[in-house]
N, C-alpha and C positions, 0 to 999 in steps of 0.2 A: 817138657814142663808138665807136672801133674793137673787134671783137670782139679779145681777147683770149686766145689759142689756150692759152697756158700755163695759164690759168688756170681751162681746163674740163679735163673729166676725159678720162685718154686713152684709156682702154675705156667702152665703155656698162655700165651695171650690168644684172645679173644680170636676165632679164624685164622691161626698163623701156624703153615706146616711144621710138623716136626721132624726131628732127624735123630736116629739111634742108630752108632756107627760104634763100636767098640766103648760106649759106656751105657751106664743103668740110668743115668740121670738127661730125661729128654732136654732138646733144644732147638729152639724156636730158629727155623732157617733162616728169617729175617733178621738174626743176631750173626749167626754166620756169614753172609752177605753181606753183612754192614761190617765184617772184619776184613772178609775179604777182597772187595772191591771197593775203592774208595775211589773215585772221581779227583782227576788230578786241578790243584791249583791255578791260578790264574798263569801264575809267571811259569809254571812248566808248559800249559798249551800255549803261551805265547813262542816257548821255547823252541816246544816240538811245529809250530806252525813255520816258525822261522827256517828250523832244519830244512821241512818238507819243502819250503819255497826254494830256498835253495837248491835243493838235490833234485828239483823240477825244472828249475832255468843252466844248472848244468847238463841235464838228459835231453835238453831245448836243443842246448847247443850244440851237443852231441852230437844229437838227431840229425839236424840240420849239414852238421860236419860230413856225415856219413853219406846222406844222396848226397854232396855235392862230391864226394870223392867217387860213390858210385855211376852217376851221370861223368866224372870224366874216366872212368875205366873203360866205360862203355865208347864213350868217344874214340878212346885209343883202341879198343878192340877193332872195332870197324877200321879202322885208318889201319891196322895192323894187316887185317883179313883183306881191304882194298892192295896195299901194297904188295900184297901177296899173290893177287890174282893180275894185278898189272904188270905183273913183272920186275917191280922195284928191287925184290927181295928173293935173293937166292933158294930155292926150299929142295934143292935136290939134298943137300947136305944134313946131315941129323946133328 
């Protein structure tokens, strides 16, 4: 899209950097800024807050899922290495 000379402003405002990037016609980076970031709506952070809550009580649960599988790995390794040294379990054999 061609820049449009008429339709930026033809002084700079009062204290507001400028920016000259591949054109002759300055512009005020507070006009860029305001193009480019725009603070999202109500209903999108209620959106995005919703997503995050969720993908947090799933990662909870996760969590949670994983030491209790690692707390019984651990249990079996020991009962494994016990039965090993008591004799329970044959180990000449590969």
């Amino acid at each position: 899209m061609p820049l449009n000379a008429d339709a930026l402003p033809s002084a700079p405002q009062a204290g507001a950097s400028l920016l000259r990037v591949g054109s002759t016609v300055p512009v005020p980076i507070d006009t860029i800024l305001d193009l480019l970031v725009q603070p999202p709506d109500v209903v999108e952070k209620n959106l995005v807050s919703k997503f995050i809550e969720v993908v947090t009580t799933r990662f909870d649960a996760l969590t949670s899922e994983f030491i209790n599988d690692i707390a019984s790995l651990k249990e079996r390794h020991s009962a494994l290495i016990t039965a090993a040294v008591t004799g329970q379990i044959d180990t000449t054999q590969a």
